[in-house]
Structure formats: structure tokens, C-alpha cells
MARBA-3410 file (N, C-alpha, C, O; in Angstrom, 1 decimal):
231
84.0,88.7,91.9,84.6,87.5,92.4,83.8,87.1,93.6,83.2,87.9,94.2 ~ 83.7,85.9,94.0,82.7,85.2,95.1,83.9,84.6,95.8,84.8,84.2,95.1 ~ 83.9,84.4,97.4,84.1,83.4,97.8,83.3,81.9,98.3,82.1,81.8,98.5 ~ 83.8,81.3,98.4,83.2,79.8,98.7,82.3,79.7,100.0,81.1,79.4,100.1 ~ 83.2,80.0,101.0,82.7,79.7,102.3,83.2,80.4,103.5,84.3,80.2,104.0
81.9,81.5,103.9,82.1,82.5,104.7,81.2,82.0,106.6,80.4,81.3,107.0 ~ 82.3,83.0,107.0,81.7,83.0,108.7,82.0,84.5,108.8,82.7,85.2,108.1 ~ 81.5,84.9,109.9,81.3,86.1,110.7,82.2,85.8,111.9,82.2,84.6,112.4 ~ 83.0,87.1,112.3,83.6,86.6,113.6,83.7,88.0,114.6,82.8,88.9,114.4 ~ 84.7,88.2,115.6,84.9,89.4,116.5,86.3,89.6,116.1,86.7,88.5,116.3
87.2,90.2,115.7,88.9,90.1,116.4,89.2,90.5,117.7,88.7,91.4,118.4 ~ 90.0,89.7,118.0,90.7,90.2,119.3,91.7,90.9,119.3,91.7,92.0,119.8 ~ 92.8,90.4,118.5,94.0,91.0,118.1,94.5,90.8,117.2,94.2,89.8,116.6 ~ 95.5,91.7,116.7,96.3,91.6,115.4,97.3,91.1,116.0,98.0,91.9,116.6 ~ 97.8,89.3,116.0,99.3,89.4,116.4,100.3,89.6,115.5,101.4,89.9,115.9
100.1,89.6,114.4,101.4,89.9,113.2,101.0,90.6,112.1,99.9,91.1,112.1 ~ 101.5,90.8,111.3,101.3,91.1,109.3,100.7,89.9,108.8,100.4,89.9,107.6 ~ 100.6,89.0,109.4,99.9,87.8,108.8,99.1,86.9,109.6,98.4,86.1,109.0 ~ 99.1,87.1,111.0,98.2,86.1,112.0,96.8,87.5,112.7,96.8,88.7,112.6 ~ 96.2,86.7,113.3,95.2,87.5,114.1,94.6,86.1,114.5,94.7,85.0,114.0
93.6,86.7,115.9,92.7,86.0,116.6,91.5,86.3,116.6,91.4,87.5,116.5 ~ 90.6,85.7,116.7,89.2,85.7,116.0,88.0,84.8,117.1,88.0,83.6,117.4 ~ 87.4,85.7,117.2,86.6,84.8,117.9,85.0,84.4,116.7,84.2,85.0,116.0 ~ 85.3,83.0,116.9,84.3,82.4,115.8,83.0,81.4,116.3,83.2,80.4,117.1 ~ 81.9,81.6,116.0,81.1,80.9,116.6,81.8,80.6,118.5,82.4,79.6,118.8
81.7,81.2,119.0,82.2,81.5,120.8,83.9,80.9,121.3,84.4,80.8,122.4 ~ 84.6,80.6,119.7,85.9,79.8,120.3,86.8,80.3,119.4,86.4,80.6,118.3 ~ 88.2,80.5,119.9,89.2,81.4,119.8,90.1,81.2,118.7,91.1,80.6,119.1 ~ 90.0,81.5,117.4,90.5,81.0,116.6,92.3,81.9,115.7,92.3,83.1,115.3 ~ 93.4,81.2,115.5,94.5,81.9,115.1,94.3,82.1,113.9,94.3,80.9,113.6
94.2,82.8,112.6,93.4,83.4,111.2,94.3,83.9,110.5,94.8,84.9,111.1 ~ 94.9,83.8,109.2,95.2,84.4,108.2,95.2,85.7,108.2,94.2,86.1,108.9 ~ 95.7,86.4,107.9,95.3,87.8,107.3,95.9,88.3,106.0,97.0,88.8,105.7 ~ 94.7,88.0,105.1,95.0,88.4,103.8,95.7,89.9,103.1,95.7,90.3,102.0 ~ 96.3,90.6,104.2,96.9,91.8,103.5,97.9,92.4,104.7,97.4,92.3,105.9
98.6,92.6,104.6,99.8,93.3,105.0,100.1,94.3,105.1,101.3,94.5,105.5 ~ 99.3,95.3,104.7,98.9,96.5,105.1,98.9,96.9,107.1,99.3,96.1,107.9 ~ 98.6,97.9,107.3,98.9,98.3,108.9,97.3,98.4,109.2,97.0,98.1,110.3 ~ 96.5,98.6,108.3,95.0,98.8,108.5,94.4,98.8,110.1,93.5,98.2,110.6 ~ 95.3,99.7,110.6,94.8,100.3,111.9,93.5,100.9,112.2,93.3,101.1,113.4
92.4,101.3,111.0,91.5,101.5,111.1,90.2,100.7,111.0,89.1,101.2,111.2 ~ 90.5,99.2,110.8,89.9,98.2,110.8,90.3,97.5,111.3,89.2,97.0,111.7 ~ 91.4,96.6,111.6,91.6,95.5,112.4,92.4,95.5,113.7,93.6,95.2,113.9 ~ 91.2,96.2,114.8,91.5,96.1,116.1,90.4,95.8,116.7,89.3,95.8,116.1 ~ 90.7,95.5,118.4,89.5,94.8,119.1,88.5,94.7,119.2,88.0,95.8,119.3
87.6,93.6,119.2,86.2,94.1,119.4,85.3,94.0,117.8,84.1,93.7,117.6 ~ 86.6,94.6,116.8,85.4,94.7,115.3,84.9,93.5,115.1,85.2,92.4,115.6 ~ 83.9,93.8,113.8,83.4,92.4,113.4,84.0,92.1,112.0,83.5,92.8,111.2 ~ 84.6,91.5,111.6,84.9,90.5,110.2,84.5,89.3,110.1,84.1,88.3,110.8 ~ 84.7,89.8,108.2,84.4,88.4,107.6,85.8,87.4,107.7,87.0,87.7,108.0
85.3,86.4,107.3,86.1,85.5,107.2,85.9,84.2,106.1,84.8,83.7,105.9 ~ 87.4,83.6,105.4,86.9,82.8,104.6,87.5,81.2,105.0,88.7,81.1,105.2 ~ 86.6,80.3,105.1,87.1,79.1,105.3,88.0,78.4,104.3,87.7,78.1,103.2 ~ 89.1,78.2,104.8,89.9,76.8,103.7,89.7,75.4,103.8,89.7,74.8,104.8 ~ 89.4,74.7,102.4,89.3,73.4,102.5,90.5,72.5,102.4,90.6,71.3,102.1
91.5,73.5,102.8,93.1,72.6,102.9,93.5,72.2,103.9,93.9,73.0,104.8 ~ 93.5,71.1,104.2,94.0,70.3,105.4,94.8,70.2,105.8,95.0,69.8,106.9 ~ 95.9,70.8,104.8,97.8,70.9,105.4,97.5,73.0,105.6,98.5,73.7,105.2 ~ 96.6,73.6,106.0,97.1,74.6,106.2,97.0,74.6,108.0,96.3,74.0,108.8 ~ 98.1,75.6,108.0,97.7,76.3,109.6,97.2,77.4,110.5,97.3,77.9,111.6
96.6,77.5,109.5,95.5,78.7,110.1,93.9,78.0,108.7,94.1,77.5,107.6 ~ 92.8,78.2,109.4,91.8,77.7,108.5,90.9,78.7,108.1,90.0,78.5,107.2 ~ 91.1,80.1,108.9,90.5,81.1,108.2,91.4,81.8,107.9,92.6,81.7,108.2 ~ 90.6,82.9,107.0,91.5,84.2,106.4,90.6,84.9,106.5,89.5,84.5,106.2 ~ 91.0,86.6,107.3,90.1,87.6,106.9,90.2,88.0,105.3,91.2,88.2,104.5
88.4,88.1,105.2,88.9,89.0,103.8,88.3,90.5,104.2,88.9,91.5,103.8 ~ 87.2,90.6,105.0,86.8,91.9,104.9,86.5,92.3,106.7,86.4,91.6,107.7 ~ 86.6,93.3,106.5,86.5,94.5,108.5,85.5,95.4,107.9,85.4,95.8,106.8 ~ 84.4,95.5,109.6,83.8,96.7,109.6,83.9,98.2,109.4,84.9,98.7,110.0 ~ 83.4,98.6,109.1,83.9,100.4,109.3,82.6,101.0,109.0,82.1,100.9,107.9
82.2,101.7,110.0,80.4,102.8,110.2,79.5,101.6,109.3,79.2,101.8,108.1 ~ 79.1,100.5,109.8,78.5,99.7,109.5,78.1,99.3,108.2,77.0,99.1,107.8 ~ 79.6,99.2,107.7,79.6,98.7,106.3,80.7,98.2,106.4,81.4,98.6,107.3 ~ 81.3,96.9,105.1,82.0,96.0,105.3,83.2,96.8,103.8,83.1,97.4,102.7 ~ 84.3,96.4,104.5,85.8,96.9,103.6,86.0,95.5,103.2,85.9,94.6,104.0
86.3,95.2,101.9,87.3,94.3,101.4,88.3,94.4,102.0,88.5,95.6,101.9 ~ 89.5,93.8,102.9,91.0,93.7,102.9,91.3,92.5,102.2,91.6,91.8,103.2 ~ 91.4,91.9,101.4,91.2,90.9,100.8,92.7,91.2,99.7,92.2,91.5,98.7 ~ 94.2,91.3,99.5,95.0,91.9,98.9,95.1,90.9,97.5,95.8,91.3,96.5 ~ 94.7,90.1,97.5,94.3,89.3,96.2,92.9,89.7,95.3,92.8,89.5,94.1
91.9,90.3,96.2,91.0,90.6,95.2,90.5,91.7,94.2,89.7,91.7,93.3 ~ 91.6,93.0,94.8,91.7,93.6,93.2,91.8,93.4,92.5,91.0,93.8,91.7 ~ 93.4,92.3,92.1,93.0,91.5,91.0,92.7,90.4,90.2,93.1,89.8,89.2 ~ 91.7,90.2,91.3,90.6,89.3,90.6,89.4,89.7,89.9,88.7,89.1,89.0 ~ 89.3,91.0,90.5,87.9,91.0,90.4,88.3,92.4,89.3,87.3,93.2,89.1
89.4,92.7,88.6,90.2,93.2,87.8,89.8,92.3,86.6,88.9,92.7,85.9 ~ 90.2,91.4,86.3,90.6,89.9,85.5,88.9,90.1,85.0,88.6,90.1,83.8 ~ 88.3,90.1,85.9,86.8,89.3,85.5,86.2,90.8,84.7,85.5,90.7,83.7 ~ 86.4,91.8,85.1,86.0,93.0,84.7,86.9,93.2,83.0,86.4,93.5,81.9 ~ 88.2,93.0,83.4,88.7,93.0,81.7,88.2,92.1,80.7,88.3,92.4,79.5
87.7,90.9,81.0,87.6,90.0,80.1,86.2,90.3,80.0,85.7,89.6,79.1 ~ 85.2,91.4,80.7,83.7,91.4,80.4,83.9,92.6,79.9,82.9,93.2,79.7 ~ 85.1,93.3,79.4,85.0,95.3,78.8,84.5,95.9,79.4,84.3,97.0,78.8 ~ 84.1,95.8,80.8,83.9,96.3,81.3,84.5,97.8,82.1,83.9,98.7,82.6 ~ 86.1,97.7,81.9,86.8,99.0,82.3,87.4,100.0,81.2,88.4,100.0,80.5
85.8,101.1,81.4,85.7,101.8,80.6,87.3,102.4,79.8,87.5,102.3,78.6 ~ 87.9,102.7,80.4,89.1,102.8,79.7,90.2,101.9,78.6,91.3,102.2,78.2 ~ 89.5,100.9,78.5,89.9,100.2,77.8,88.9,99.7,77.2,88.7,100.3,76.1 ~ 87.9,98.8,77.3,86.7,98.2,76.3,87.7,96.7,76.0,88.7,96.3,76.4 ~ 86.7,96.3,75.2,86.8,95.0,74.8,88.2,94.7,74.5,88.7,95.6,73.8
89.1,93.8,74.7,90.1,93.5,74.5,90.4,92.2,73.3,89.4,91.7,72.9 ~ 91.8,91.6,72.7,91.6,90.8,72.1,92.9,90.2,72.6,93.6,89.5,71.9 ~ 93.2,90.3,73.7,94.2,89.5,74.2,94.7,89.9,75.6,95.4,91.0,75.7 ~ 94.3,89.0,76.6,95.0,89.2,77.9,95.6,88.7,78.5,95.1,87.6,78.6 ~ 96.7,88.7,79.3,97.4,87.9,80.2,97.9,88.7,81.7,97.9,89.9,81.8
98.1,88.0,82.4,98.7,87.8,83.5,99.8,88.0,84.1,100.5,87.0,83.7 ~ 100.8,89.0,85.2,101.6,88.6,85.5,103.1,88.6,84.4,103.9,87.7,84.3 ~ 103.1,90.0,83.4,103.6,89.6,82.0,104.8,90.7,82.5,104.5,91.9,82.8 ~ 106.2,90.3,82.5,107.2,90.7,82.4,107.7,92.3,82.1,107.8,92.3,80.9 ~ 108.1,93.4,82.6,108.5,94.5,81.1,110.1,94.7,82.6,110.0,94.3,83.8
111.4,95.3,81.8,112.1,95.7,82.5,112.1,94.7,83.7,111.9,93.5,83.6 ~ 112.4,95.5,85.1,112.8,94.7,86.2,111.2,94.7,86.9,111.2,94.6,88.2 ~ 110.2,94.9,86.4,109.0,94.5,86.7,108.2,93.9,86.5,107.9,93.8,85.3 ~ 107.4,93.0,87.4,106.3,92.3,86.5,105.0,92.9,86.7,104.4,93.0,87.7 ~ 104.5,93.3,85.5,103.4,94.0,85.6,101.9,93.1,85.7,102.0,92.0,85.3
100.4,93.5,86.2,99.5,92.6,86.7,98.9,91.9,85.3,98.6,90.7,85.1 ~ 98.8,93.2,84.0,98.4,92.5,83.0,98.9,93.1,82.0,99.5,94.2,82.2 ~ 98.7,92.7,80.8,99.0,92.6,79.5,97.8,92.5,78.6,97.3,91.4,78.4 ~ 97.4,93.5,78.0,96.3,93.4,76.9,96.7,93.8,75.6,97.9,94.2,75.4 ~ 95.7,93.7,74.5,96.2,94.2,73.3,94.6,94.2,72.6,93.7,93.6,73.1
94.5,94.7,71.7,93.4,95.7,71.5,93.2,96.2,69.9,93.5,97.4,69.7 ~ 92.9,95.6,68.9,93.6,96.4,67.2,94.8,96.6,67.7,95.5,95.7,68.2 ~ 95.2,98.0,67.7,97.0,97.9,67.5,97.2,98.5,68.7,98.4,99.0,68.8 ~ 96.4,98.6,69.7,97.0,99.0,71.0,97.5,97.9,71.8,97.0,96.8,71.7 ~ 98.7,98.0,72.8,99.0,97.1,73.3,99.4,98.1,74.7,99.9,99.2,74.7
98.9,97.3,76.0,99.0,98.6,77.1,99.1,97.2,78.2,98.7,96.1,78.1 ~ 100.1,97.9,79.2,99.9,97.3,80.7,98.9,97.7,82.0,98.8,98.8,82.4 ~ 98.6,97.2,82.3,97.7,97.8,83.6,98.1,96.7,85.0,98.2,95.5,85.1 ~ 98.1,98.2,85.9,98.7,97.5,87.1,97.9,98.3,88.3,97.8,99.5,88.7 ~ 97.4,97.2,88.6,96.3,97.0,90.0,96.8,97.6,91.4,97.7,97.1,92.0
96.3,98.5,91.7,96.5,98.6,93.5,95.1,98.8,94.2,94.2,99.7,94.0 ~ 95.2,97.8,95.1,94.0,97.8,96.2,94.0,98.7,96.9,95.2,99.0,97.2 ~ 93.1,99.3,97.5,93.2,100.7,98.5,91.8,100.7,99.9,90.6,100.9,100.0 ~ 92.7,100.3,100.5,91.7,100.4,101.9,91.6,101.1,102.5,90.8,101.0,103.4 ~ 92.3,102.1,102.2,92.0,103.5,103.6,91.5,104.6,103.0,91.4,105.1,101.9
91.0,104.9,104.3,89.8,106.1,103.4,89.3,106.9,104.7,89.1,106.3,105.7 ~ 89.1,108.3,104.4,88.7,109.3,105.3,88.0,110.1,105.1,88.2,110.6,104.0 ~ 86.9,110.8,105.8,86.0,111.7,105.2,85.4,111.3,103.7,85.2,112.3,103.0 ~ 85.2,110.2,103.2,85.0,110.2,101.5,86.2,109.9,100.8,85.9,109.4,99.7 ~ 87.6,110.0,101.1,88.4,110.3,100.4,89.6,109.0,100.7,90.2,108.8,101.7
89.6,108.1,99.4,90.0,107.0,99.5,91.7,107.7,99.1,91.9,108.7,98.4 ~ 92.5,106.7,99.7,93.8,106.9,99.5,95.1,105.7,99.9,95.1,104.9,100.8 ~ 96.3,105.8,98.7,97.4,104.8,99.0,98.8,105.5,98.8,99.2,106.5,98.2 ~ 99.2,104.8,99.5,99.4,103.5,100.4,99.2,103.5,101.9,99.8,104.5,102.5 ~ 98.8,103.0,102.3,99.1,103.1,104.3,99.9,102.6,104.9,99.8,102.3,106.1
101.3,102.2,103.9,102.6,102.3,104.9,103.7,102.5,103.5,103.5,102.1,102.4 ~ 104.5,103.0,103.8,105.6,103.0,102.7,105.4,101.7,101.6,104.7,100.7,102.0 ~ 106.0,101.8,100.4,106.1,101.2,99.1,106.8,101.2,97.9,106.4,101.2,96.7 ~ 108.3,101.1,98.6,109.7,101.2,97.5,108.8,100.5,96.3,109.0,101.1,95.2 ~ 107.9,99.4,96.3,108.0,98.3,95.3,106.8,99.0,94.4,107.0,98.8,93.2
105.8,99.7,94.7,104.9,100.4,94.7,105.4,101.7,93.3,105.1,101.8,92.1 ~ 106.4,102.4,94.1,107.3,103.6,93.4,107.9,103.0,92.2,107.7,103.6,91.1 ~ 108.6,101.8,92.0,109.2,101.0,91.6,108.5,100.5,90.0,109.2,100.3,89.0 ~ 107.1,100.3,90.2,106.1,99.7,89.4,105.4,101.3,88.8,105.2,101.1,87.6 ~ 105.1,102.0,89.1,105.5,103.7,88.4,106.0,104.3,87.8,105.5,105.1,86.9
107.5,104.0,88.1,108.5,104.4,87.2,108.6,103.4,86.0,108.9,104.0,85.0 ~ 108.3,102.1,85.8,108.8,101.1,85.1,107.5,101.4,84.0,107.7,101.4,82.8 ~ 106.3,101.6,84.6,105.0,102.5,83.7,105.7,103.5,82.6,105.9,103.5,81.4 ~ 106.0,104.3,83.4,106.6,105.4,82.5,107.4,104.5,81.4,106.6,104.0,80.6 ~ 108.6,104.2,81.3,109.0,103.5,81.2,108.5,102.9,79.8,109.0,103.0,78.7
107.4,102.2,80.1,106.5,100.9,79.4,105.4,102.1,78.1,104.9,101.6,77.1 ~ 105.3,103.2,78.4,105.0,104.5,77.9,105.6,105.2,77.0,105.0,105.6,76.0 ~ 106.9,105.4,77.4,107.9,105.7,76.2,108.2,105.1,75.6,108.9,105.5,74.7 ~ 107.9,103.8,75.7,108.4,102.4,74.2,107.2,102.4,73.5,107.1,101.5,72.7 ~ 106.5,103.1,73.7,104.7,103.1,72.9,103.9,102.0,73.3,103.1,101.6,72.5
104.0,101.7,74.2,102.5,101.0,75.0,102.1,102.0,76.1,102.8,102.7,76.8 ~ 100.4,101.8,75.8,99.7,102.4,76.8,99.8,102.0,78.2,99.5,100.9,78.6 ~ 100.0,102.6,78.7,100.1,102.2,80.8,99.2,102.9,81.4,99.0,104.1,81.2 ~ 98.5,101.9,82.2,97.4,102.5,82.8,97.6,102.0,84.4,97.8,100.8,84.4 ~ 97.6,102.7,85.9,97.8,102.4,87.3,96.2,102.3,87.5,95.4,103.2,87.1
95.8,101.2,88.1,94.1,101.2,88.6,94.4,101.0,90.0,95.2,100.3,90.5 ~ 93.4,102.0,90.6,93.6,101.6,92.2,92.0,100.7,92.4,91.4,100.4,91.3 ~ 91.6,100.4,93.1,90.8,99.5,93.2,90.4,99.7,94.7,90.9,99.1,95.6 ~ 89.5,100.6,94.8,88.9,101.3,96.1,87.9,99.4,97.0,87.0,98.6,96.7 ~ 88.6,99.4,97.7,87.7,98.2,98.1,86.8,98.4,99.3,86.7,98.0,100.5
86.2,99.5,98.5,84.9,100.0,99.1,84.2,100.9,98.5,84.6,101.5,97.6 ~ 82.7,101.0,99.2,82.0,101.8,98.1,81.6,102.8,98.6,81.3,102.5,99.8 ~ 81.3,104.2,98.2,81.3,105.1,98.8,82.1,106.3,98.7,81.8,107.3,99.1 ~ 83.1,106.1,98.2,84.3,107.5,98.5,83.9,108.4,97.3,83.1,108.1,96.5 ~ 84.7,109.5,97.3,84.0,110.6,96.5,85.1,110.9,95.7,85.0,111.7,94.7
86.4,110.4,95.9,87.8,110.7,95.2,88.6,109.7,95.8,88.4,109.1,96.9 ~ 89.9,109.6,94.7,90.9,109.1,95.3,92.5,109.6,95.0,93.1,109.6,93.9 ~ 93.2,110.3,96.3,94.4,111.2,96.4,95.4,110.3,96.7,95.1,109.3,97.4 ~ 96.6,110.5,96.1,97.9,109.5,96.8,97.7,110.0,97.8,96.9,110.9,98.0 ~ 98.7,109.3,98.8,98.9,109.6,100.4,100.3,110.1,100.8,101.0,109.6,101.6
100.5,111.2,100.1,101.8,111.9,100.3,101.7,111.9,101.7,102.6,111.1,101.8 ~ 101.4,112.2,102.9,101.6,111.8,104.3,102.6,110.8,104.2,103.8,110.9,104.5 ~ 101.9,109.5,103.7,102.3,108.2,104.1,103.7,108.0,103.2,104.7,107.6,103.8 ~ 103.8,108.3,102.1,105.1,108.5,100.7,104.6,109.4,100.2,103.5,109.8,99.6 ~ 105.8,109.9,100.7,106.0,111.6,99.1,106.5,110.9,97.9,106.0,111.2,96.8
107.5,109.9,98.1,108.0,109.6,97.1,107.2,108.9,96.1,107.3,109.3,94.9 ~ 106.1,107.6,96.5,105.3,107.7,95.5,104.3,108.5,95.1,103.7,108.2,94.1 ~ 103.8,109.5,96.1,102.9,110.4,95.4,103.6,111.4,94.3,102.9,111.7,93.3 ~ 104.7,111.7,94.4,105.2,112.3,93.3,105.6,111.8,92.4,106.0,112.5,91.5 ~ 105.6,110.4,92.2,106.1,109.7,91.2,104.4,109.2,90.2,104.2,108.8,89.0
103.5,109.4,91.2,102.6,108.8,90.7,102.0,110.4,89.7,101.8,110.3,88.5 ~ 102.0,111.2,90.2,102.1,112.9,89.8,102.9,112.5,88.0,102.7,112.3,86.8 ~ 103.5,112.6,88.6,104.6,112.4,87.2,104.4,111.6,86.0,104.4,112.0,84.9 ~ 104.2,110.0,86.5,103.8,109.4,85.7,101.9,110.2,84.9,101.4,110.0,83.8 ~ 101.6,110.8,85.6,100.2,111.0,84.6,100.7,112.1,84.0,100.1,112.6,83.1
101.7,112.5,84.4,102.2,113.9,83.2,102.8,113.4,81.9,102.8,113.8,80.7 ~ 103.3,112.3,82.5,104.2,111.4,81.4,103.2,110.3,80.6,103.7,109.3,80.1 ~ 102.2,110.7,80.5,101.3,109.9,79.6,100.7,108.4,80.6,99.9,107.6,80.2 ~ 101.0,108.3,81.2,100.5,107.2,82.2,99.4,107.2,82.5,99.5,107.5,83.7 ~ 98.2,107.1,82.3,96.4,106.8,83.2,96.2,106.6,84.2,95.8,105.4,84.4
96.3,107.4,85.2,96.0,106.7,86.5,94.2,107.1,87.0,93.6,108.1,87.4 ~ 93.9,106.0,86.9,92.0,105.7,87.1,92.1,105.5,88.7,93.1,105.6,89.3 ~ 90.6,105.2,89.2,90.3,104.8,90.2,88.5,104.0,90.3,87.5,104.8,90.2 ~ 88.5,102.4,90.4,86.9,102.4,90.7,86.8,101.9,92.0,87.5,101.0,92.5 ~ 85.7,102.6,92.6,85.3,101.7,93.8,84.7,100.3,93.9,84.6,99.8,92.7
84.4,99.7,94.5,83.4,98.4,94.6,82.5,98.2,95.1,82.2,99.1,95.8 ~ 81.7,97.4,95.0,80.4,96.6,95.3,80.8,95.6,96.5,80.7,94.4,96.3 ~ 81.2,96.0,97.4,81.6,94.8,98.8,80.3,93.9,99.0,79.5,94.7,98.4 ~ 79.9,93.3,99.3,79.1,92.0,99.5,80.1,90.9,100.4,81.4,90.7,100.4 ~ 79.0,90.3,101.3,79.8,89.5,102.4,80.6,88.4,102.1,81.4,87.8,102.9
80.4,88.3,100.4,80.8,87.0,100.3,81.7,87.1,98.4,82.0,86.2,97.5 ~ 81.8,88.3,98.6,82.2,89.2,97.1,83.0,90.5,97.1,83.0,91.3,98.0 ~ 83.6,90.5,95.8,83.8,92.2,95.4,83.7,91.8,94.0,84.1,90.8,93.4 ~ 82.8,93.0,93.6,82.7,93.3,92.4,83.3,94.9,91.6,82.9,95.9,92.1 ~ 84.0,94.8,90.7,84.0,96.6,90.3,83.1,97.1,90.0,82.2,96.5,89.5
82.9,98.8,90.4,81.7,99.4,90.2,82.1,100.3,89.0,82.3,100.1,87.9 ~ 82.0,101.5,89.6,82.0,102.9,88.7,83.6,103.6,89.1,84.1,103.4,90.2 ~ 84.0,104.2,88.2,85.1,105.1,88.4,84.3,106.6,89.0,83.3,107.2,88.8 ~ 86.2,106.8,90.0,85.6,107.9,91.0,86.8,109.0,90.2,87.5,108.7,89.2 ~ 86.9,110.3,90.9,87.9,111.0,90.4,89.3,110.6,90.9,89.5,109.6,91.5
90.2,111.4,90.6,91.8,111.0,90.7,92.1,112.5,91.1,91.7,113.5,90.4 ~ 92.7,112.7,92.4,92.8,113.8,92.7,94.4,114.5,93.0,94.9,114.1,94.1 ~ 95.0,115.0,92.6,96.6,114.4,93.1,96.8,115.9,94.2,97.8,116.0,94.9 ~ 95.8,116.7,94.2,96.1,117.4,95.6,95.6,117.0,96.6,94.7,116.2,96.3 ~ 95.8,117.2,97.8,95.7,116.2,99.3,93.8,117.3,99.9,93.0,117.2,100.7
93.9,117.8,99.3,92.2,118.9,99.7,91.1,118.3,98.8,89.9,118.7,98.8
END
């Protein structure tokens, strides 16, 4: 996926889950923040981010971060672009675990969930549901970085979607390139690391690829391992 129209900026501060200040071209700007995550490891003083311009004239903020520095390479925080750049990857067969498809959708209903997509395939019919993953340590990419009733929630409902005979597949979507694995973050939730445990016992697929960050992109790359012990 590409964006339209990018700037370079400094942050100053994180004031909310949704605002930040940004210093842009030398003047002090109030900015979007596309993810809601705590991402304490990227968006504090001083870093450098990207930023995307809006051409909406009723908004009130005109940028949005999509991506923060970290050891001088750029992270997607972008919480929209997993799946996007998901969408473009299924419709090219590109995710090896599935291949060419003959029917996809969006946003497709099961139980008290709405799952990200809907494919169908000869006579397979499977859900797959996207999670973006920005934190990462030593190599070792991992989610969530703050609790995720809704998260756990979308796990069980897999299973779930599994026992009725559709395939379920959880993709995490490393939005970054580089890591060598990816572990839930039992630190952060036991409860969905053990639910996520579960579900792959219970026939569920839980993958993982990193990306191709670019200043003005994320692309999917290669799948990394799935590690469900914390070493």
C-alpha cells in the first residue's frame, strides 16, 4: 500500500491516544495518531516520524503519524495498514498459506464477531483476521502492548469459526522488518496469550509476516516463526 502525501517531522509529545505535536518544517503542529496502542518505544520526544497529509478540509488535525523511528529504521504505526496491505497481498496469492483465492470479502460477520476477511477457495472457505504488531525486542516481535478483551474475544470466536468447518487463520502483520520470531506477549495478557496457545491446538493457524517499511509504504514480506514460548 502507498501513501499519497508524506512529510518528515520531530515529536514533541504524545498528548493523547489520538493527538500528538509535531514539529514540521520549523512550526508546531497538533497530528493524528493513527494507532492507539501505548507505543512507548517510539513515540516520545525528540524522535523523528513520518507523517501523512490530509486533503480534507473539514478535518482537525492535517497530519497523521503513520510511521516512528527506532535504531534508524522506520516502524509502520499505521493501525489501518495491516489490513490493507493484507487485502492487496490476498488478492495477488500472495499469502503463502492460502494461494489464490476465488472469493474475498471484507469485514464479514460470524457469531458476535466481525472478522477482517472472508475467502473461499474450491471448497475451502476460511476467515482470516489481521493483527498489526509494533513492538519488538532483541529480534523478537510481539502482541499486544496493552491489554485486549476484544483481541481474546476474536480468538475464541476463531475457534469457534473452526469447529463449524471453516478454516481460521490469526495473521499478525510485523510492521517491521527484521525480527527473527513472533511470541504473544504474555507479560502484557496472559489471557490472550493462552487463548492464542489454544486456539492453534484447536486447529486455528496462527502465521506471522514481517514488512517492507518504506517512507511512503508497507508492503508484506516473508513469514517469520510463531513462537508461543516467551525465550
Amino acid at each position: 500500500m502507498k501513501y499519497k502525501q508524506i512529510v518528515q517531522g520531530r515529536l514533541l509529545k504524545r498528548v493523547n491516544r489520538f493527538i500528538a505535536e509535531v514539529i514540521i518544517n520549523g512550526s508546531i503542529e497538533r497530528v493524528h495518531v493513527k494507532n492507539t496502542g501505548r507505543l512507548k518505544e517510539l513515540l516520545y520526544p525528540e524522535n523523528a516520524v513520518i507523517l501523512e497529509a490530509s486533503d480534507n478540509p473539514k478535518r482537525t488535525t492535517k497530519y497523521s503519524i503513520i510511521a516512528a523511528n527506532k535504531n534508524n529504521k522506520w516502524i509502520n504505526i499505521d493501525s489501518q495498514a495491516p489490513n490493507a496491505t493484507t487485502f492487496e497481498a490476498l488478492k495477488e496469492g500472495k499469502i503463502k498459506e492460502i494461494g489464490e483465492v476465488s472469493l474475498l470479502k471484507k469485514e464479514v460477520t460470524f457469531g458476535d464477531s466481525r472478522f477482517d476477511f472472508y475467502y473461499e477457495k474450491g471448497n475451502e472457505r476460511g476467515f482470516l483476521e489481521v493483527k498489526g504488531v509494533t513492538l519488538e525486542k532483541d529480534g523478537v516481535a510481539s502482541f499486544p502492548d496493552a491489554p485486549t478483551l476484544r483481541g481474546t474475544k476474536h480468538v475464541l470466536e476463531m475457534c469457534q469459526a473452526v469447529q463449524e468447518g471453516y478454516k481460521g487463520i490469526i495473521l499478525f502483520v510485523i510492521q517491521m522488518q527484521g525480527c527473527k520470531k513472533f511470541v504473544p506477549n504474555q507479560e502484557m495478557d496472559a489471557n490472550f496469550a493462552k487463548a492464542l496457545q489454544q486456539a492453534s491446538q484447536q486447529g486455528v493457524k496462527i502465521i506471522a509476516y514481517d514488512s517492507i517499511v518504506e517512507e511512503d509504504g508497507l508492503l508484506l514480506d516473508e513469514p517469520i516463526p510463531v513462537n508461543f514460548a516467551q525465550k
